[in-house]
C-alpha positions in Angstrom: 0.0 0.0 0.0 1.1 3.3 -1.0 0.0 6.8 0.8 1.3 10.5 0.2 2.3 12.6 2.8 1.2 15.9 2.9 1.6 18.3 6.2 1.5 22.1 6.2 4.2 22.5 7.9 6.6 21.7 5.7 7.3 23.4 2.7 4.6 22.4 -0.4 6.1 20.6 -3.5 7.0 22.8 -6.3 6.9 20.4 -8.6 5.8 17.2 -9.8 6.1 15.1 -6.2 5.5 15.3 -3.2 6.8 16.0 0.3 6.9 12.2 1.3 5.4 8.3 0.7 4.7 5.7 2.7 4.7 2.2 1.3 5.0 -0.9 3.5 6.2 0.8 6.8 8.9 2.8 5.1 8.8 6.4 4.3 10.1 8.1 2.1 11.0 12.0 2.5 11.6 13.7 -0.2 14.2 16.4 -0.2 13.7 19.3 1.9 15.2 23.0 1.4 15.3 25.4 4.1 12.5 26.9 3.2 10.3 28.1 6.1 6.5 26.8 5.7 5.0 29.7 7.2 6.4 32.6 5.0 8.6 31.0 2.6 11.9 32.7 4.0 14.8 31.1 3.5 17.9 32.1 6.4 21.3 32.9 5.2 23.6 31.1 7.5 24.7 27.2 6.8 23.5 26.2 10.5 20.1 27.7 10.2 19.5 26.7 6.6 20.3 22.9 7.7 18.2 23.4 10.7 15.1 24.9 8.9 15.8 21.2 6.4 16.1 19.2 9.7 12.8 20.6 11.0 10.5 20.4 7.7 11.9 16.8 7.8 10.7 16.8 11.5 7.0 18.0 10.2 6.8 15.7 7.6 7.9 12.5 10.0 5.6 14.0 12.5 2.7 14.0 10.5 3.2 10.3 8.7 3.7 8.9 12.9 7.4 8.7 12.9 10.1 10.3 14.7 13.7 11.2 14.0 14.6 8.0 15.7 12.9 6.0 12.5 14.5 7.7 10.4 17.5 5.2 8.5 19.1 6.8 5.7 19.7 10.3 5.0 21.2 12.3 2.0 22.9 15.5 2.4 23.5 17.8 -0.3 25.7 21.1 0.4 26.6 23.3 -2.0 30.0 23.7 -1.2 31.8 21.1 1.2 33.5 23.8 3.2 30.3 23.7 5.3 30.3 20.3 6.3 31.6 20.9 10.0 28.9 23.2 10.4 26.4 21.2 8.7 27.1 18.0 11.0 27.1 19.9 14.0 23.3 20.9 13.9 22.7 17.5 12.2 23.7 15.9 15.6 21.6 17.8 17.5 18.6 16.2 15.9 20.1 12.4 15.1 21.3 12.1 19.0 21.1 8.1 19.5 20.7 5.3 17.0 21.9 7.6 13.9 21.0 6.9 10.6 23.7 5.8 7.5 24.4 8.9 5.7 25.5 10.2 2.2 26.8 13.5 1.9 27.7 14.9 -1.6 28.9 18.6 -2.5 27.0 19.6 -5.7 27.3 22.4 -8.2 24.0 24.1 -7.7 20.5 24.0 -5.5 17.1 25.3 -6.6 17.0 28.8 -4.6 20.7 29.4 -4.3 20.3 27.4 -0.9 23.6 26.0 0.9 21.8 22.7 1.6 18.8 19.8 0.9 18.4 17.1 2.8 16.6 14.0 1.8 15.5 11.1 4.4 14.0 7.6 4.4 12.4 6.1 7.8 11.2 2.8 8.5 8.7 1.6 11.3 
């Protein structure tokens, strides 16, 4: 069985997908920019932009029943791999026990000049 995930308070798809699926107990997040929900802002600095990803994550777990501590498998994204201290050390402050495998990749561009897009896959 297959269900879409759709919370308010996490960013809306801008495109053709959406914000997460569940199929068989396993969810599937799609990326998430650090794009606040409530007025589309997006902050400046590495740490709150991979916060602000961390928490639409957060929403979007929260409103499929899971919690950060389902979550397996994350992808990171950063625009420029300079940030990766920085990045981690809010990433541990959400993934504090039982930590999920985790890819991180520098790339050459994200959508909204943002530093960082994380993407996440949880299982029940």
């Amino acid at each position: 069985m297959r269900k879409i995930i759709l919370t308010n308070n996490a960013p809306k798809a801008v495109g053709p997908y959406s914000q997460a699926i569940e199929a068989n107990g396993t969810l599937y997040v799609s990326g998430q920019l650090p794009v606040n929900p409530t007025d589309g802002s997006v902050p400046e600095s590495i740490e709150a932009q991979t916060e602000q990803s961390l928490k639409n994550i957060g929403a979007i777990l929260m409103e499929a029943g899971y919690t950060y501590k389902d979550v397996v498998k994350s992808t990171v994204l950063l625009t420029d791999m300079n940030d990766f201290a920085a990045m981690n050390a809010v990433y541990a402050r959400f993934y504090t026990e039982q930590m999920p495998a985790r890819v991180c990749y520098q790339v050459a561009k994200l959508p909204m000049g943002v530093k960082v897009e994380i993407e996440t896959v949880a299982v029940k």
